[in-house]
PyMOL Python script that loads the backbone (N, CA, C, O; Angstrom):
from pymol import cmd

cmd.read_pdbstr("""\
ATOM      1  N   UNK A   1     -15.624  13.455  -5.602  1.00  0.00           N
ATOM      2  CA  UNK A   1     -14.471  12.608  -5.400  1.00  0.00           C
ATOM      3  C   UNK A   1     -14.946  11.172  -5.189  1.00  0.00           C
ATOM      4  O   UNK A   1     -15.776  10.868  -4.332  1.00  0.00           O
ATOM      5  N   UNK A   2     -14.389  10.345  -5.994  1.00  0.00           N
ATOM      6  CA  UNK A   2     -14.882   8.722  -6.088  1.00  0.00           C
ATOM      7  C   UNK A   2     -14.514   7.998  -4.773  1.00  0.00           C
ATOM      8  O   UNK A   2     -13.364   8.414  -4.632  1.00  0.00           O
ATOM      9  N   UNK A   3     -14.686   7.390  -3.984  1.00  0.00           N
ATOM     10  CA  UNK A   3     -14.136   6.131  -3.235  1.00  0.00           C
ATOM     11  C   UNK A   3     -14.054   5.202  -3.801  1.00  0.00           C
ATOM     12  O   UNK A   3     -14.891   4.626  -4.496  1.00  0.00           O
ATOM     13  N   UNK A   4     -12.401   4.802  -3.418  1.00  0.00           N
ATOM     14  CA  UNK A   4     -11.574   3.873  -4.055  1.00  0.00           C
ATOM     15  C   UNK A   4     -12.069   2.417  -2.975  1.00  0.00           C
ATOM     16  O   UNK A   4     -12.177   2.759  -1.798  1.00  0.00           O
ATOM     17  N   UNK A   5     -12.265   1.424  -3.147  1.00  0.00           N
ATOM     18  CA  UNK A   5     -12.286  -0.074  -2.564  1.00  0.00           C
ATOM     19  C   UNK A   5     -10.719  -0.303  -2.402  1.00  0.00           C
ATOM     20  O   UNK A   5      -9.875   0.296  -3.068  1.00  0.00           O
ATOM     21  N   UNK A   6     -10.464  -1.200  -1.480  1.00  0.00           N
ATOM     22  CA  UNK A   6      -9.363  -1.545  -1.204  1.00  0.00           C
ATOM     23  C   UNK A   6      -9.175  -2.672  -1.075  1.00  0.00           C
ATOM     24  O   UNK A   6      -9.810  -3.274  -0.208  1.00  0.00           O
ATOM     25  N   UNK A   7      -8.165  -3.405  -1.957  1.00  0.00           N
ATOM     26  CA  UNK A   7      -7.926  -4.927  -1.897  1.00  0.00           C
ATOM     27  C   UNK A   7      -6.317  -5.050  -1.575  1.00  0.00           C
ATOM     28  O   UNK A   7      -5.379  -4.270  -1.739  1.00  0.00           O
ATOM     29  N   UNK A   8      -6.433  -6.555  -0.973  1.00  0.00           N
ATOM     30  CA  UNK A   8      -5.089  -6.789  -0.469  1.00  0.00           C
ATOM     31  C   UNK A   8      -4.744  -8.301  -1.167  1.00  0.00           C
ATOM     32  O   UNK A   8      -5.467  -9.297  -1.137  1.00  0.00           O
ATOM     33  N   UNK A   9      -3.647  -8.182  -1.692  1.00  0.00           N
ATOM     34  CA  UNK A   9      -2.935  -9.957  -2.388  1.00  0.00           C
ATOM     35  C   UNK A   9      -2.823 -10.868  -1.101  1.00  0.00           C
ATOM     36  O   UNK A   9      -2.508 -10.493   0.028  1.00  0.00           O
ATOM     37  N   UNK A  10      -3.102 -11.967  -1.456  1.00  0.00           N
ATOM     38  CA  UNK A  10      -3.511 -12.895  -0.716  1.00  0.00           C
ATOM     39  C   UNK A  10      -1.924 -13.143   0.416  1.00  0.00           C
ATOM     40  O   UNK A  10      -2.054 -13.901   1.377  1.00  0.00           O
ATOM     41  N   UNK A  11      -0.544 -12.454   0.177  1.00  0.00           N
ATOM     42  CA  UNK A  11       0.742 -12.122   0.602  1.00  0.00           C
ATOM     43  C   UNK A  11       0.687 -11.341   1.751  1.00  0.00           C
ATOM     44  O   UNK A  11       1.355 -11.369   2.784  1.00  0.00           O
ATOM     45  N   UNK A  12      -0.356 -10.544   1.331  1.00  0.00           N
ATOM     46  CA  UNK A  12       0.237  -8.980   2.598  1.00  0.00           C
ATOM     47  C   UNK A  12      -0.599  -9.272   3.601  1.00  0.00           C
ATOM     48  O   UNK A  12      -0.661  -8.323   4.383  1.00  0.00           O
ATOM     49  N   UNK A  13      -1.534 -10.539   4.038  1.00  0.00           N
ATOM     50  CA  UNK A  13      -1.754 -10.530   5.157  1.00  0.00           C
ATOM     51  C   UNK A  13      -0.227 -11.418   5.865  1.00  0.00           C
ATOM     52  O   UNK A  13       0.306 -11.171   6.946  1.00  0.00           O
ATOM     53  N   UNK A  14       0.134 -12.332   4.979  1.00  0.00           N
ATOM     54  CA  UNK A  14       1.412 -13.190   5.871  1.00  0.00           C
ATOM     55  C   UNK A  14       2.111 -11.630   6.205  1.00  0.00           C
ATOM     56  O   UNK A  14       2.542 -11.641   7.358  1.00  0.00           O
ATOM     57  N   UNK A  15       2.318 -10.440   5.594  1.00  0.00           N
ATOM     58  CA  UNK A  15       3.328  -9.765   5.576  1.00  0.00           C
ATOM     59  C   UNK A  15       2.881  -9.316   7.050  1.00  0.00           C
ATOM     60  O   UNK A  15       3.660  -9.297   8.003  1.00  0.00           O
ATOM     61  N   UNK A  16       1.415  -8.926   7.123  1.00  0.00           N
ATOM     62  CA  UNK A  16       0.783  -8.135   8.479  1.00  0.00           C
ATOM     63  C   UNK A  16       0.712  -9.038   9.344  1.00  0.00           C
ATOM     64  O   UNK A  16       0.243  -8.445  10.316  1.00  0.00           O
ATOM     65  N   UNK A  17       0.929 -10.482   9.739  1.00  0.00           N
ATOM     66  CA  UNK A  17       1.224 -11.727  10.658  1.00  0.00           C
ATOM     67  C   UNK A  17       2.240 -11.113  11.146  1.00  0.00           C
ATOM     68  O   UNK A  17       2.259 -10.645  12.285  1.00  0.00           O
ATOM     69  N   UNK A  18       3.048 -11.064  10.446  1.00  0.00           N
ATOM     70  CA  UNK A  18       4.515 -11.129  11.498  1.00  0.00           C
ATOM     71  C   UNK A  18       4.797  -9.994  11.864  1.00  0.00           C
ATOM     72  O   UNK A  18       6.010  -9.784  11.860  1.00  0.00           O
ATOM     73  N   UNK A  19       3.800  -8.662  12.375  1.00  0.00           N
ATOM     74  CA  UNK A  19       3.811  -7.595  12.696  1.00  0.00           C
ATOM     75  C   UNK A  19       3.224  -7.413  13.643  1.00  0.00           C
ATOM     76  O   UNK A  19       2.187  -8.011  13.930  1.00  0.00           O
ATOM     77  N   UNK A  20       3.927  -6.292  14.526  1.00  0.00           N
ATOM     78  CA  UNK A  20       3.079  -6.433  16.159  1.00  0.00           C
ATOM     79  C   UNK A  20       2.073  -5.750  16.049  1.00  0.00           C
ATOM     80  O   UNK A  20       2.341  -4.676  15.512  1.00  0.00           O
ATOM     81  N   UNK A  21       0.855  -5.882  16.347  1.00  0.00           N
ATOM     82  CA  UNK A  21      -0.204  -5.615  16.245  1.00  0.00           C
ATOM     83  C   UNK A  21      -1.112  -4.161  16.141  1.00  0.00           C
ATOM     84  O   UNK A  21      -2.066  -3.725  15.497  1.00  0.00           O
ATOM     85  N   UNK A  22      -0.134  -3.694  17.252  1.00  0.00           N
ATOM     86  CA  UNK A  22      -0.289  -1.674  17.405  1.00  0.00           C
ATOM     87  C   UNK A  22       0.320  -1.792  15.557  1.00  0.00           C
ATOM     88  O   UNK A  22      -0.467  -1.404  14.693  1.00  0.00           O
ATOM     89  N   UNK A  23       1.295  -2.175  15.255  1.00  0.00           N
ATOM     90  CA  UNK A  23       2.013  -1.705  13.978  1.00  0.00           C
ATOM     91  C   UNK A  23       1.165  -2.323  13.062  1.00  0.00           C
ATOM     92  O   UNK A  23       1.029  -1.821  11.946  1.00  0.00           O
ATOM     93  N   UNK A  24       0.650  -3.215  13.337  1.00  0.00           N
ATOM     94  CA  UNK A  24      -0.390  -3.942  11.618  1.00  0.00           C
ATOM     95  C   UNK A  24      -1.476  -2.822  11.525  1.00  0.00           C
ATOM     96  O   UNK A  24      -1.656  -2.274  10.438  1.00  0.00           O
ATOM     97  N   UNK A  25      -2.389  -2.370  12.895  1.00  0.00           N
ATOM     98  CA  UNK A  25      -3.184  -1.373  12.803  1.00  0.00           C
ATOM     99  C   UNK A  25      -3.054  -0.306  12.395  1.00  0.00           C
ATOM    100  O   UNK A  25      -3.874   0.153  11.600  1.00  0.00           O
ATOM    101  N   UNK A  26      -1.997   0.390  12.815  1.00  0.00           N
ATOM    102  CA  UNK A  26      -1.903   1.428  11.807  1.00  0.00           C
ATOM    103  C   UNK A  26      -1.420   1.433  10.349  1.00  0.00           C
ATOM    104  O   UNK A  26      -1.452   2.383   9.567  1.00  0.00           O
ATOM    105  N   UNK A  27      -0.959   0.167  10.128  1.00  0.00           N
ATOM    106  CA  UNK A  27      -0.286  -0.294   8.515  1.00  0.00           C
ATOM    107  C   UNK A  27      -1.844   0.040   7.805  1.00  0.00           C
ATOM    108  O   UNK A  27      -2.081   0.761   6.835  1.00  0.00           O
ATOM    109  N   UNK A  28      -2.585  -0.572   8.459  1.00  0.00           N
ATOM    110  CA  UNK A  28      -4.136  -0.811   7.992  1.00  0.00           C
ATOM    111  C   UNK A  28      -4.877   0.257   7.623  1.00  0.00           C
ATOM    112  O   UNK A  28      -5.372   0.399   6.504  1.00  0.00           O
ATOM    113  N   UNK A  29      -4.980   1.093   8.621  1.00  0.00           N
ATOM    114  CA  UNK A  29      -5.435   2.358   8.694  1.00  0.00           C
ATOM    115  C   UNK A  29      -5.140   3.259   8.203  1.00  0.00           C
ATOM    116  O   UNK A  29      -6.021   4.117   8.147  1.00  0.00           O
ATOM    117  N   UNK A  30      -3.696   3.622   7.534  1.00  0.00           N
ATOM    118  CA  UNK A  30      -2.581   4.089   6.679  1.00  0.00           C
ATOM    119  C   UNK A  30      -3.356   3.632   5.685  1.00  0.00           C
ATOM    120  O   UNK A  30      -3.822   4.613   5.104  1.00  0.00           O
ATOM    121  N   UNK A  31      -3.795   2.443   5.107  1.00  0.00           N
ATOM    122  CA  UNK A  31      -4.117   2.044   3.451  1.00  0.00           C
ATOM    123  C   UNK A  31      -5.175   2.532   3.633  1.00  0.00           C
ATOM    124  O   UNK A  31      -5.050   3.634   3.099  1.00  0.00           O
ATOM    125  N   UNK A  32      -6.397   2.460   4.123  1.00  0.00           N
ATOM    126  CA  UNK A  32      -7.937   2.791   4.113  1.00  0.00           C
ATOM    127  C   UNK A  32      -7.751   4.346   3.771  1.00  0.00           C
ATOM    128  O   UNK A  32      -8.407   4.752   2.812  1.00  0.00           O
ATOM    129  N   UNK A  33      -6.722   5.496   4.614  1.00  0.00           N
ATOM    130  CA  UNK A  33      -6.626   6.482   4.392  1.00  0.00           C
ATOM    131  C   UNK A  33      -5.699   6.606   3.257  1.00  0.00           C
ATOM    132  O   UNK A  33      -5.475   7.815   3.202  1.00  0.00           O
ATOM    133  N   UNK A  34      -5.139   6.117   2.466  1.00  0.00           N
ATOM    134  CA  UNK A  34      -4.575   6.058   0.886  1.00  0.00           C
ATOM    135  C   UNK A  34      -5.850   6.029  -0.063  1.00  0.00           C
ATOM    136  O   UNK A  34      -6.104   6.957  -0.831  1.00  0.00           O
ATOM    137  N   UNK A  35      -6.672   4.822   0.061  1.00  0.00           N
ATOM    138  CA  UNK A  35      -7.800   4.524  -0.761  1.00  0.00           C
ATOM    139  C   UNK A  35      -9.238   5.729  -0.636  1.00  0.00           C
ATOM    140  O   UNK A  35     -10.240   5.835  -1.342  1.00  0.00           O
ATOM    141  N   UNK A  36      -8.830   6.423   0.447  1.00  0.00           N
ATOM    142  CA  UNK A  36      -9.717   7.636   0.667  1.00  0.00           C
ATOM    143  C   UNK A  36      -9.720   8.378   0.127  1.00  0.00           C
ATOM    144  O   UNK A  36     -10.766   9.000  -0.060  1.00  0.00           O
ATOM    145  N   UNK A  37      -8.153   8.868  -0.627  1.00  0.00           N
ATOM    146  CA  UNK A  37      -7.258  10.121  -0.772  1.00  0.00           C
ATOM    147  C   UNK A  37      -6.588  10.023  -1.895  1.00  0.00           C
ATOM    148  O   UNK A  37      -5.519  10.614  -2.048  1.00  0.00           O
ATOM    149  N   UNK A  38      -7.262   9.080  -3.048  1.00  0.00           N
ATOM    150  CA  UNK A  38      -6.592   8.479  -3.709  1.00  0.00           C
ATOM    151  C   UNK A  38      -6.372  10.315  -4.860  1.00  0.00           C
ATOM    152  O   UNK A  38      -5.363  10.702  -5.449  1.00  0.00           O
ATOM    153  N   UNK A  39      -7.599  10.918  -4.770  1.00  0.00           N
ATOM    154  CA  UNK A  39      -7.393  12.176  -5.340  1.00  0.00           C
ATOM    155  C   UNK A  39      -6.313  13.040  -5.208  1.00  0.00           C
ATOM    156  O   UNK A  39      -5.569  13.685  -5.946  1.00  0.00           O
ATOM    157  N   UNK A  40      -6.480  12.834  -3.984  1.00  0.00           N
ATOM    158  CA  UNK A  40      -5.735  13.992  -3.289  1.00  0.00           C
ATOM    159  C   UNK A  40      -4.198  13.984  -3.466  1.00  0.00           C
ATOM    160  O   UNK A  40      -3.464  14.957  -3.294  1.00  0.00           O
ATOM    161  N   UNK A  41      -3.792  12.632  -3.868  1.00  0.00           N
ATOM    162  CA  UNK A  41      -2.648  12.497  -3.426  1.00  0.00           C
ATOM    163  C   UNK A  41      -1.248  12.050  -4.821  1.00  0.00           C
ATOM    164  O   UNK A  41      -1.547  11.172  -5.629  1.00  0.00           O
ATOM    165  N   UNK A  42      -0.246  12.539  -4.900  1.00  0.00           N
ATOM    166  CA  UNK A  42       0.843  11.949  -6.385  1.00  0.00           C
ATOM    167  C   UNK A  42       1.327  10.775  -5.949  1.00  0.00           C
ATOM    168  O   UNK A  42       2.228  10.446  -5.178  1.00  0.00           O
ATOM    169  N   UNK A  43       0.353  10.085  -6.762  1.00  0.00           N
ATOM    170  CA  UNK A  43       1.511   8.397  -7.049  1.00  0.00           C
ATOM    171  C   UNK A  43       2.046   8.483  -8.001  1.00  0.00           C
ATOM    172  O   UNK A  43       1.592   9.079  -8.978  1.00  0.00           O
ATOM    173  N   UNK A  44       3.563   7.693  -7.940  1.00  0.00           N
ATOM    174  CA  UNK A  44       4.988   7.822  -8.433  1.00  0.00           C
ATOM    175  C   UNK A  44       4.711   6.506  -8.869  1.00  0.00           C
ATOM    176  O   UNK A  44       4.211   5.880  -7.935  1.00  0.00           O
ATOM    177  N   UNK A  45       4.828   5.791  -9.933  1.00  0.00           N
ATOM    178  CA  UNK A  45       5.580   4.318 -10.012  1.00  0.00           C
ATOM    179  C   UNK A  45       6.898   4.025  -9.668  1.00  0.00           C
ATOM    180  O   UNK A  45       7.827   4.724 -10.073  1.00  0.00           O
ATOM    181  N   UNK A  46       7.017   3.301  -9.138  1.00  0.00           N
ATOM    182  CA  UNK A  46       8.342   3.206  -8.353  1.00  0.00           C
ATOM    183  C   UNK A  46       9.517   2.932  -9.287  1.00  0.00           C
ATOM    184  O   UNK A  46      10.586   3.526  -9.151  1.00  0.00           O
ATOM    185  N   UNK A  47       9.306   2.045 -10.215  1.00  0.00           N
ATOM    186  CA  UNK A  47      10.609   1.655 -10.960  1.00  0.00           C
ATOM    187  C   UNK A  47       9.785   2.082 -12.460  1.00  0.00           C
ATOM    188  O   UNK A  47       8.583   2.337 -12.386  1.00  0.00           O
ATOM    189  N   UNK A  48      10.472   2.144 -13.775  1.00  0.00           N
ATOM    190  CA  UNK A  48       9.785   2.211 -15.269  1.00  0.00           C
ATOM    191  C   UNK A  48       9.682   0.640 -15.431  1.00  0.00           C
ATOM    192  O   UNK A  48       8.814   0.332 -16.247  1.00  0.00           O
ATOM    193  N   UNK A  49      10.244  -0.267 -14.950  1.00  0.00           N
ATOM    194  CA  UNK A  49       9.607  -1.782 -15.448  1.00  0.00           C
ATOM    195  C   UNK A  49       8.573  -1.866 -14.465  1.00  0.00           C
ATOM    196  O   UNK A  49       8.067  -2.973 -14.650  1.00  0.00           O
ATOM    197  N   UNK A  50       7.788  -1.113 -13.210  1.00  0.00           N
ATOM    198  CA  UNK A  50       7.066  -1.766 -12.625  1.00  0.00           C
ATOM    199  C   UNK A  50       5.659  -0.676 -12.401  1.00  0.00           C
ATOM    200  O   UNK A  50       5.276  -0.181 -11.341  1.00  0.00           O
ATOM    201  N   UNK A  51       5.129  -0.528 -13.643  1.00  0.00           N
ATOM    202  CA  UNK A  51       4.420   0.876 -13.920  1.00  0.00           C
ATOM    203  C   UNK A  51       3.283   0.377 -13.146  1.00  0.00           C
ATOM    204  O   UNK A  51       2.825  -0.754 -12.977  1.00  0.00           O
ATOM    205  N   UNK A  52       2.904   1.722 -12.657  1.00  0.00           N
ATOM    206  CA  UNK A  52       1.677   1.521 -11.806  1.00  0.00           C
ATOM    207  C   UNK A  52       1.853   1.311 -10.223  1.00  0.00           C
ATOM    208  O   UNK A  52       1.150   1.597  -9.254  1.00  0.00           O
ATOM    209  N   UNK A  53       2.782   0.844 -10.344  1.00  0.00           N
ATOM    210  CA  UNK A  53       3.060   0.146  -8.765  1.00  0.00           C
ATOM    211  C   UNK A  53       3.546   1.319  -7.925  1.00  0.00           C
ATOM    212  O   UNK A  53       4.572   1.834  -8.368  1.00  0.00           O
ATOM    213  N   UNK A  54       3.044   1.864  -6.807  1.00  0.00           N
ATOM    214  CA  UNK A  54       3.767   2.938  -6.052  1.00  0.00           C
ATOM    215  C   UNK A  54       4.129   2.371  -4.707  1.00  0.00           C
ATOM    216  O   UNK A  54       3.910   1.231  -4.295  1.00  0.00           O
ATOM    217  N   UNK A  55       4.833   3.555  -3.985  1.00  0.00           N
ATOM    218  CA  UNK A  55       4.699   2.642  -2.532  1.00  0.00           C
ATOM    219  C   UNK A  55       4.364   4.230  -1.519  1.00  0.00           C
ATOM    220  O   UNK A  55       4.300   5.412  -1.856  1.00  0.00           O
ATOM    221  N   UNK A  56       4.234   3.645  -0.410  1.00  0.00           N
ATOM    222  CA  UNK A  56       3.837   4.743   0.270  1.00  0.00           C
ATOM    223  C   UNK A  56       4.813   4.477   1.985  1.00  0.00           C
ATOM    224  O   UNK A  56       4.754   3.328   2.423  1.00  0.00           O
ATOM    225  N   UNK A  57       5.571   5.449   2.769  1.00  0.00           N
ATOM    226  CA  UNK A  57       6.329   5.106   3.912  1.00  0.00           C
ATOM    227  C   UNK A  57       5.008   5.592   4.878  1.00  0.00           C
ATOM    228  O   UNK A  57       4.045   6.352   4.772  1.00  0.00           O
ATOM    229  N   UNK A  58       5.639   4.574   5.981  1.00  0.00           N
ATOM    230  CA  UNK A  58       4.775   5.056   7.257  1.00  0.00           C
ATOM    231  C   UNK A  58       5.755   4.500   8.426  1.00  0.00           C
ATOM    232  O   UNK A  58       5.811   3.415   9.006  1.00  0.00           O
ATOM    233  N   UNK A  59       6.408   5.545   8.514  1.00  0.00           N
ATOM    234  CA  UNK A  59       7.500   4.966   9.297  1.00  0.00           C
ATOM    235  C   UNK A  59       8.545   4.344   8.800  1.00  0.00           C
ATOM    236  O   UNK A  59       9.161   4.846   7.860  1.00  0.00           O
ATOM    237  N   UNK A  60       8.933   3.087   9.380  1.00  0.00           N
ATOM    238  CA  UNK A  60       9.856   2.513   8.664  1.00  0.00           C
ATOM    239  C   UNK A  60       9.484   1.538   7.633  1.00  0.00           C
ATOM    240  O   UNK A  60      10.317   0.849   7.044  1.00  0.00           O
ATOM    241  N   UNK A  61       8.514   1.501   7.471  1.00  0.00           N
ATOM    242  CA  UNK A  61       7.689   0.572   6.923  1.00  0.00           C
ATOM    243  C   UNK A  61       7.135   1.058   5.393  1.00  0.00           C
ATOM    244  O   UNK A  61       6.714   2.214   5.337  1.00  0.00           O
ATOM    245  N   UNK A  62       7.114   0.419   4.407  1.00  0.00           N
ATOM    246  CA  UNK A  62       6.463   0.987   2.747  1.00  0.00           C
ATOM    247  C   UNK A  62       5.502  -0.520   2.500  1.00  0.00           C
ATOM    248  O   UNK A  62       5.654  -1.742   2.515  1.00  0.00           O
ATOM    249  N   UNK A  63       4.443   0.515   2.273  1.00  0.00           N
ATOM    250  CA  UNK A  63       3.201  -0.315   1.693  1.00  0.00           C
ATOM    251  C   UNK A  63       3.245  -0.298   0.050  1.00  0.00           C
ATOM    252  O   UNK A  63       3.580   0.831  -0.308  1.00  0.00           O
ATOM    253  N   UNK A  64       3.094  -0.885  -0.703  1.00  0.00           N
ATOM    254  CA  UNK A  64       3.305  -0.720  -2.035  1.00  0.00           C
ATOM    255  C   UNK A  64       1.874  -1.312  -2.647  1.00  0.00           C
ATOM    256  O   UNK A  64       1.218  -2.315  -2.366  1.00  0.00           O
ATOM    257  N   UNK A  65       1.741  -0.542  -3.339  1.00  0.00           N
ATOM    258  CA  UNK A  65       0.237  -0.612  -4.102  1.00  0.00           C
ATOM    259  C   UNK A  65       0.088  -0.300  -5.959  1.00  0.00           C
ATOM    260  O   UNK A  65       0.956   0.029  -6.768  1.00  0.00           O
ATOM    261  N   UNK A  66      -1.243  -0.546  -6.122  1.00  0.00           N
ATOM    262  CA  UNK A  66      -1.714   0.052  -7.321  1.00  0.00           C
ATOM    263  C   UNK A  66      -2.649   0.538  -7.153  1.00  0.00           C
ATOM    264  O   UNK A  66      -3.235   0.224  -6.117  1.00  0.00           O
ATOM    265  N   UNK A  67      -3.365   1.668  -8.167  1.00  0.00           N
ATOM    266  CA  UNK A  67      -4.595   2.042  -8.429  1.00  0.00           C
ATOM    267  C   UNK A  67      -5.449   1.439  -9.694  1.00  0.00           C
ATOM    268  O   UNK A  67      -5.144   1.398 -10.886  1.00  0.00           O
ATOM    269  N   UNK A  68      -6.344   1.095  -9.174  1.00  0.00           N
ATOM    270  CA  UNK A  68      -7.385   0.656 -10.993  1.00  0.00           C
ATOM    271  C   UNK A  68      -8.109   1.999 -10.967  1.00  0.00           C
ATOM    272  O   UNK A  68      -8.611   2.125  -9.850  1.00  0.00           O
ATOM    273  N   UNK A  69      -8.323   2.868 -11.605  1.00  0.00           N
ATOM    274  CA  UNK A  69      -9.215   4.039 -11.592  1.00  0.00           C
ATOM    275  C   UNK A  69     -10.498   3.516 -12.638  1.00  0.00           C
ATOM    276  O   UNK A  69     -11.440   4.282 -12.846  1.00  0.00           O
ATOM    277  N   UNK A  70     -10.466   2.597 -13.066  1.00  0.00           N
ATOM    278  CA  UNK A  70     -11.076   2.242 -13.975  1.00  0.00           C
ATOM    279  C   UNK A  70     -12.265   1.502 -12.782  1.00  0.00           C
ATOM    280  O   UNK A  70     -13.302   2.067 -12.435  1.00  0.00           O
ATOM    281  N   UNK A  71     -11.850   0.254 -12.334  1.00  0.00           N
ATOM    282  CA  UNK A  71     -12.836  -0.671 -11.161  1.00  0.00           C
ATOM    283  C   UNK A  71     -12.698   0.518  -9.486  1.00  0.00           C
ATOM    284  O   UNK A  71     -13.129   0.087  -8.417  1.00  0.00           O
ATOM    285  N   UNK A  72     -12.113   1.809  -9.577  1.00  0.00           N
ATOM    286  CA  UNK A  72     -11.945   1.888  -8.420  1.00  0.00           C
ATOM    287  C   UNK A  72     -11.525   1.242  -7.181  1.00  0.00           C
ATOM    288  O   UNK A  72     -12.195   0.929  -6.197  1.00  0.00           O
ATOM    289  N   UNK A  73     -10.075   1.081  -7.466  1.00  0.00           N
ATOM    290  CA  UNK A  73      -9.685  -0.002  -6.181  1.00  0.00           C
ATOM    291  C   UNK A  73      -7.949   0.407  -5.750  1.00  0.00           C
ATOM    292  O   UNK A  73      -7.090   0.995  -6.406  1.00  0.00           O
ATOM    293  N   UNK A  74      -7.929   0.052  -4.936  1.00  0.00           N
ATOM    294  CA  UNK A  74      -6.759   0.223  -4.442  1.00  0.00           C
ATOM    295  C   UNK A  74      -5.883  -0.863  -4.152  1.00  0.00           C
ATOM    296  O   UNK A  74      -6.270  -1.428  -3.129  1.00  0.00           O
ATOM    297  N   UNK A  75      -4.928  -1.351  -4.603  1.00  0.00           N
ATOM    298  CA  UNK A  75      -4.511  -3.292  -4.454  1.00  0.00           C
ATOM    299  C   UNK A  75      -3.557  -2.914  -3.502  1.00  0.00           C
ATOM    300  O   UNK A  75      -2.544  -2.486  -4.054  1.00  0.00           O
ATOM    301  N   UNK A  76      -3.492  -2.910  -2.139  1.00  0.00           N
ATOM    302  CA  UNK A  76      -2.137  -3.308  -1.985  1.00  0.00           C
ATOM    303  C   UNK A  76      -1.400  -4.631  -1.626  1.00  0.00           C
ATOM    304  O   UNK A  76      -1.838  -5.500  -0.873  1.00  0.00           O
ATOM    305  N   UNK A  77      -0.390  -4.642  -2.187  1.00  0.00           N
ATOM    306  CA  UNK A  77       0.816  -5.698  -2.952  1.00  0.00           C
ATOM    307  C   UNK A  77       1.674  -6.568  -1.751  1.00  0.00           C
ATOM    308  O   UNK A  77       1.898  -7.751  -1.495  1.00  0.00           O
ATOM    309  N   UNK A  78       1.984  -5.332  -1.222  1.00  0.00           N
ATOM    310  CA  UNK A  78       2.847  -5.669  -0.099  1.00  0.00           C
ATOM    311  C   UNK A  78       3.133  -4.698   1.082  1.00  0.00           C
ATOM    312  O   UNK A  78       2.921  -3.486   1.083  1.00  0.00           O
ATOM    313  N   UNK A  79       3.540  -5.283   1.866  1.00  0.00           N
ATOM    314  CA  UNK A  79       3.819  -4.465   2.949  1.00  0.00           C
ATOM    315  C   UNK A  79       4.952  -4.838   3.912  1.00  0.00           C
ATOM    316  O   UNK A  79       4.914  -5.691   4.799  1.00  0.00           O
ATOM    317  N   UNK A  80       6.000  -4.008   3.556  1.00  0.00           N
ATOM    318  CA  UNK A  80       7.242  -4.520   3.898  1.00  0.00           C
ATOM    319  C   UNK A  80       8.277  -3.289   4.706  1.00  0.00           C
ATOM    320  O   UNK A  80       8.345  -2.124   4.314  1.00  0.00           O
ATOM    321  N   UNK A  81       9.235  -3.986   6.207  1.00  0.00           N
ATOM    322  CA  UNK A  81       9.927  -3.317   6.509  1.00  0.00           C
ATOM    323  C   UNK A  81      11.261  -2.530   5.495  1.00  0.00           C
ATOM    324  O   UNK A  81      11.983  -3.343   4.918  1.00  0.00           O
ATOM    325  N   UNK A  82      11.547  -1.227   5.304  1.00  0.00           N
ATOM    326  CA  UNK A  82      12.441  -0.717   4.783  1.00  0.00           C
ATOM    327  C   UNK A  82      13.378  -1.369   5.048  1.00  0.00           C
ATOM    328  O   UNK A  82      13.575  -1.992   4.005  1.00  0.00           O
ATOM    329  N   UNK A  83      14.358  -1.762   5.977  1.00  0.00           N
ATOM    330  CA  UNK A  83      15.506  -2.826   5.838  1.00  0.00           C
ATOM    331  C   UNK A  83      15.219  -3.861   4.713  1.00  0.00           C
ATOM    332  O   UNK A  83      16.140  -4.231   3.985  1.00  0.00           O
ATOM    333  N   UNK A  84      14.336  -4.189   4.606  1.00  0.00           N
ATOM    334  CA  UNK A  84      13.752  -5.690   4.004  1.00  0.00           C
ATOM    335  C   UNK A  84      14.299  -4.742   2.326  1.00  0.00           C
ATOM    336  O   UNK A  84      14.785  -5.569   1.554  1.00  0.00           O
ATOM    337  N   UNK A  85      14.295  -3.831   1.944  1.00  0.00           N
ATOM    338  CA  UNK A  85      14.157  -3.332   0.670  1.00  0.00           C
ATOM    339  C   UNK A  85      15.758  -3.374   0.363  1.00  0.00           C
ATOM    340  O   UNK A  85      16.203  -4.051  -0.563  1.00  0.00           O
ATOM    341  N   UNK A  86      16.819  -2.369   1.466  1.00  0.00           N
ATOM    342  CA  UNK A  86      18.208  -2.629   1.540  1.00  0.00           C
ATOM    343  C   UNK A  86      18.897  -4.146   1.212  1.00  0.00           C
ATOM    344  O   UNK A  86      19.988  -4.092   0.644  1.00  0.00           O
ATOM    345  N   UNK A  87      18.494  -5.151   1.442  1.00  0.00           N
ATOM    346  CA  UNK A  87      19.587  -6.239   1.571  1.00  0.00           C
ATOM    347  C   UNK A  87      18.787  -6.708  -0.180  1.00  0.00           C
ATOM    348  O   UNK A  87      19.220  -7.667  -0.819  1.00  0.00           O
TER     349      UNK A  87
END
""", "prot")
cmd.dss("prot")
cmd.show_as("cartoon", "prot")
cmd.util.cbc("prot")
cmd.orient("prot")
């Protein structure tokens, strides 16, 4: 089983700023264990215009990512409260 690297858009740290800190840590720790498990686990693309892109809940909260299986990496995109997805 490969280990995936994990990268973050230069966005999802502002996103993990405005998060209380117990909650950014486990946001964090949540992705490291995505990029671990990248085998193990069914990613969905979320929409057909936005292929590749999945998201993952942890709580109220969805991290949204990609996989390169090619460079081995894990991007995640964003990281955003579920309300934030509603409005």
């Amino acid at each position: 089983m490969p280990w995936y690297r994990l990268t973050f858009c230069p966005s999802t740290a502002q996103d993990l700023a405005a998060i209380d800190k117990a909650m950014a840590q486990r946001l964090l720790d949540k992705s490291k264990w995505l990029a671990s498990n990248v085998d193990n686990l069914r990613h969905e693309s979320i929409a057909d215009d936005l292929p590749g892109l999945c998201k993952y809940a942890v709580g109220e909260w969805r991290i949204f990512y990609a996989i390169d299986r090619t460079e081995q990496l894990v991007n995640i995109h964003a990281i955003v409260p579920q309300s934030a997805l509603r409005s």
